[in-house]
C-alpha positions in Angstrom: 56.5 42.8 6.8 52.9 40.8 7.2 53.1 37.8 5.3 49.6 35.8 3.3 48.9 32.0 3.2 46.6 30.3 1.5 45.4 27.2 2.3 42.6 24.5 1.4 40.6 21.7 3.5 39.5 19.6 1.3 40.9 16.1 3.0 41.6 17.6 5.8 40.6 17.6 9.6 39.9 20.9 11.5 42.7 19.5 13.8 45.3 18.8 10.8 44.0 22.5 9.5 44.8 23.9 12.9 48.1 22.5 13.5 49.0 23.5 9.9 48.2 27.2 10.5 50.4 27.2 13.8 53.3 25.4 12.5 53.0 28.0 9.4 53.1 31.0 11.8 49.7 32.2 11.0 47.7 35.1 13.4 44.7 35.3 11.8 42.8 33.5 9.8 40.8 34.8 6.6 37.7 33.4 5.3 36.7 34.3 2.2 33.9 31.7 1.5 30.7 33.5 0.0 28.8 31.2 2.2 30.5 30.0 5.1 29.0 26.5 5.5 30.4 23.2 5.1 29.1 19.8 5.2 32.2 18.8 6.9 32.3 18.5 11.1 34.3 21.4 12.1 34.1 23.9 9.0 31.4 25.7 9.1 31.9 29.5 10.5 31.2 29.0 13.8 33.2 25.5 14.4 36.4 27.2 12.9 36.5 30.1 13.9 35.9 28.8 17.7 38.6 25.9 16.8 41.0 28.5 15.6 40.3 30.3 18.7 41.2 27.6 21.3 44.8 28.2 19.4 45.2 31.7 19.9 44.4 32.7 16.5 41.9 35.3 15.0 39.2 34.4 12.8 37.6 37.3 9.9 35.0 35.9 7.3 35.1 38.8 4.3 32.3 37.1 2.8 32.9 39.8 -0.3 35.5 38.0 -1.3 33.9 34.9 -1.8 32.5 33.0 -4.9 29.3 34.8 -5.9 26.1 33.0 -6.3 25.9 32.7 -10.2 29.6 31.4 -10.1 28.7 28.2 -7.3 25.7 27.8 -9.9 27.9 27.3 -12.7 30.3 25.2 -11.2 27.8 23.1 -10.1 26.3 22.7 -13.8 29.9 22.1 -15.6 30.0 19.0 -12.8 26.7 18.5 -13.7 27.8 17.8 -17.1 31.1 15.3 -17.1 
């Protein structure tokens, strides 16, 4: 039986994230930010997936799943707002 993670990186390091993944048993790993960018060294698409990579794992982006536009745009305003 396959098994699903989730996981988050805020605070992390792509390092931390990586061993975290092994050490959980993890093959692949899912993206499923709508935009696959980061400010953060080693998050953006192409840093992970090539980090996840150098461990053996698989990287997917399913951008579909990700938060749309108008729903980043919110957030955004309610922190706007505090």
């Amino acid at each position: 039986m396959s098994r699903l993670f989730t996981i988050g990186y805020e605070g992390a390091t792509p390092a931390a994230l990586n061993d975290a993944l092994v050490t959980a048993g993890v093959d692949v790993l899912v993206d499923i930010r709508a935009v696959a960018n980061s400010r953060r060294p080693g998050f953006s698409k192409r840093a992970l997936s090539a980090g996840v990579d150098e461990r053996g794992l698989g990287y997917l982006h399913l951008r579909a799943l990700g938060t749309p536009a108008e729903g980043r745009a919110a957030a955004r305003a309610a922190g706007m707002r505090r």
